[in-house]
C-alpha positions in Angstrom: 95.0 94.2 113.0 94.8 92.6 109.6 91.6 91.0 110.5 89.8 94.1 110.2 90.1 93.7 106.4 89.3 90.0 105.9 85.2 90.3 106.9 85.6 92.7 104.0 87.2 90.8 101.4 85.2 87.3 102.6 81.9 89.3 101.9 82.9 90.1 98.0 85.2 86.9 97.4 86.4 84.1 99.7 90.2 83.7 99.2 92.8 81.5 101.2 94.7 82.5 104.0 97.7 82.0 101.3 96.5 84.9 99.3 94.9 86.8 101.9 98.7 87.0 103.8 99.6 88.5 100.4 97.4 91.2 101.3 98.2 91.4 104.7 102.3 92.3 104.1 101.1 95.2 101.9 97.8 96.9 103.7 98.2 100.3 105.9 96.1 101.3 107.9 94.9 105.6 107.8 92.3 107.7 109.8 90.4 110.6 108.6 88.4 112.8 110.3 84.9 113.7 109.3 84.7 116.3 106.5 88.6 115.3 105.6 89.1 114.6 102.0 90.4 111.4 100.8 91.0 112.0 97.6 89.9 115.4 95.5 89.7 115.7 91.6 93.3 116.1 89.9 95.0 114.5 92.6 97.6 111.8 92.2 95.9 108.7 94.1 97.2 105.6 93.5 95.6 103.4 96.3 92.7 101.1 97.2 90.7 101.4 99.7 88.9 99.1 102.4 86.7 101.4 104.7 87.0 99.4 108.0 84.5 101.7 110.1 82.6 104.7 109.4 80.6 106.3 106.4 82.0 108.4 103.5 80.6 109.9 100.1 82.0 110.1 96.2 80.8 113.3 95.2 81.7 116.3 92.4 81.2 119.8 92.2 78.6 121.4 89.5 80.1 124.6 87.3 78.0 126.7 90.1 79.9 124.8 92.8 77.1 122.8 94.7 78.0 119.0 95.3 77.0 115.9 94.1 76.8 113.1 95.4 77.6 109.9 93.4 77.6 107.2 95.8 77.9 106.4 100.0 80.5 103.5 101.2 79.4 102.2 104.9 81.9 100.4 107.1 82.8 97.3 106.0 82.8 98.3 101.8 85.0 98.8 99.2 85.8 101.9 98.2 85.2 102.6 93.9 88.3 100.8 92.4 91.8 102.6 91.7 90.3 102.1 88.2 87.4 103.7 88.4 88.2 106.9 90.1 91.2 107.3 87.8 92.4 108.7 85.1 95.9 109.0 83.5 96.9 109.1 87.5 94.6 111.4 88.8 91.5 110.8 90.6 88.4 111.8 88.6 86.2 112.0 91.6 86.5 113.5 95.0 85.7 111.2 98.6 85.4 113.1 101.4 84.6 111.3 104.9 81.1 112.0 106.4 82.2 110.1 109.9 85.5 109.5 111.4 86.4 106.8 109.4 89.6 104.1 109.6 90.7 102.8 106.0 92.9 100.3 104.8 95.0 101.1 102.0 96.9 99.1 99.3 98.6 100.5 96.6 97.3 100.0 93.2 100.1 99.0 91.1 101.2 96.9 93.7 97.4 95.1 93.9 97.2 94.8 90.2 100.2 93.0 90.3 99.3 90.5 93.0 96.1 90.0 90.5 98.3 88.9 87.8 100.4 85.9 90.1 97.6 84.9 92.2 94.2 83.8 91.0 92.1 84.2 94.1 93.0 88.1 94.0 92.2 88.5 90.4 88.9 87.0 90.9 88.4 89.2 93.7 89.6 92.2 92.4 87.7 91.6 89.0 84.4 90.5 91.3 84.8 94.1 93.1 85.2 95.8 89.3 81.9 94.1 88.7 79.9 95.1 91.4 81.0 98.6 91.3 79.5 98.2 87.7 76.3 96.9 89.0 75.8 99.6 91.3 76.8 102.4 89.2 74.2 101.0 86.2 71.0 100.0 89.0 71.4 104.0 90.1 71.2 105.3 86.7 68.5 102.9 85.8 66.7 103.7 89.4 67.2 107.4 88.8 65.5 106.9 85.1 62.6 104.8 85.9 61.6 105.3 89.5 59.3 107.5 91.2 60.7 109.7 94.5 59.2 107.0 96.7 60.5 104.4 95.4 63.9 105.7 95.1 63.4 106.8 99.1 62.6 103.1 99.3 65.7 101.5 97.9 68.3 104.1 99.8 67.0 102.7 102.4 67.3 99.0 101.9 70.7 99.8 100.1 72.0 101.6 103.1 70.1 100.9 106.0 69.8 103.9 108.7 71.4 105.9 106.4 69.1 108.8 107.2 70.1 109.2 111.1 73.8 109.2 109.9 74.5 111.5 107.0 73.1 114.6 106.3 70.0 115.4 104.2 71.2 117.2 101.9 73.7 114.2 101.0 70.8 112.1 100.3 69.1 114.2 98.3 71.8 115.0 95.8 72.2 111.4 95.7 68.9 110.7 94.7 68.4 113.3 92.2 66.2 115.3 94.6 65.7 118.9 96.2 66.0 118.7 100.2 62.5 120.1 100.2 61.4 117.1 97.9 63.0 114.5 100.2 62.0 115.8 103.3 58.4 115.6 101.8 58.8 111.9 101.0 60.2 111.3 104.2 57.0 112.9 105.9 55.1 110.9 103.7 56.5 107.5 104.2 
C-alpha cells in the first residue's frame, strides 16, 4: 500500500528507502467523493497531501459567491504545502475533489519534524515548497502576458486531457476567462 506514494515522492525528489520508511509509518490513506471538500477556508487542517488517483481543484469564493479556481492537482501530485494553504492553523484556501479521489495524508507537524532529523525529507519537502512557488509565479506571469490562446495552449500541456475530465467552467475560472470565451478558443483551436 505504501507504494502508491513513492512514484510520487521519486518524481519531486529521490530519497532512500531509509527515509522513505519514515514516511511510510506515518501516511494514511483517505477517499473522497467527487464534489467532497477536503479542506474549506477557516478550517483547522493540519495535513499534507499526496493525491494518489483522481483530479481535484484549489479554489475561493468572490464577495458575490462565484468560485475560483486557483490551481488543478492530477493523480500522482502534491497537493499545495501545509504551508501554503495555511494560516495561523486554518486553511486559507478551499480543495474540493472534482473525481473520486484517494489521498495520502501526513500530518504536518509531524512532517516538518522528520525534515529537521533527516536530510533527504527536508530536501524534498523544501523541493515541493519550490515548485509550488514556480507554479503559483509562471500562472500569474501567464495570466499577465499571454493571449487566450496561448493560455488554452499551456493548460493543455500543463494538464494534459484536462478538458474531457473537469468541467468547463473550472477551466475557465482558472484561466481568467468567461465560459463563452473559452469555449470560443476551444472552437478555434
Amino acid at each position: 500500500m505504501c507504494d502508491k506514494i513513492r512514484p510520487i515522492i521519486d518524481s519531486v525528489a529521490s530519497i532512500s528507502t531509509k527515509s522513505l520508511n519514515k514516511l511510510y509509518n506515518v501516511v494514511e490513506y483517505v477517499s473522497f467523493k467527487e464534489g467532497e471538500l477536503i479542506t474549506s477556508v477557516g478550517q483547522k487542517n493540519n495535513l499534507e497531501y499526496f493525491l494518489i488517483d483522481g483530479i481535484c481543484k484549489s479554489f475561493l469564493y468572490t464577495p458575490e459567491g462565484e468560485d475560483v479556481t486557483i490551481s488543478f492537482f492530477m493523480s500522482s501530485s502534491i497537493l499545495s504545502p501545509s504551508t501554503t494553504r495555511n494560516k495561523d492553523g486554518r486553511s486559507i484556501i478551499n480543495i474540493r475533489a472534482l473525481t473520486d479521489i484517494e489521498v495520502a495524508t501526513i500530518d504536518a507537524n509531524i512532517f516538518e519534524n522528520l525534515m529537521v532529523e533527516d536530510l533527504e525529507i527536508r530536501h524534498f519537502g523544501n523541493t515541493v515548497l519550490r515548485n509550488e512557488l514556480m507554479a503559483k509565479v509562471q500562472k500569474e506571469i501567464a495570466l499577465a502576458s499571454l493571449k487566450g490562446k496561448d493560455r488554452l495552449l499551456l493548460l493543455r500541456q500543463k494538464f494534459p486531457n484536462i478538458e474531457n475530465l473537469v468541467p468547463h467552467a473550472d477551466i475557465a475560472s482558472y484561466m481568467g476567462l468567461t465560459t463563452i470565451s473559452l469555449s470560443r478558443l476551444r472552437k478555434s483551436s
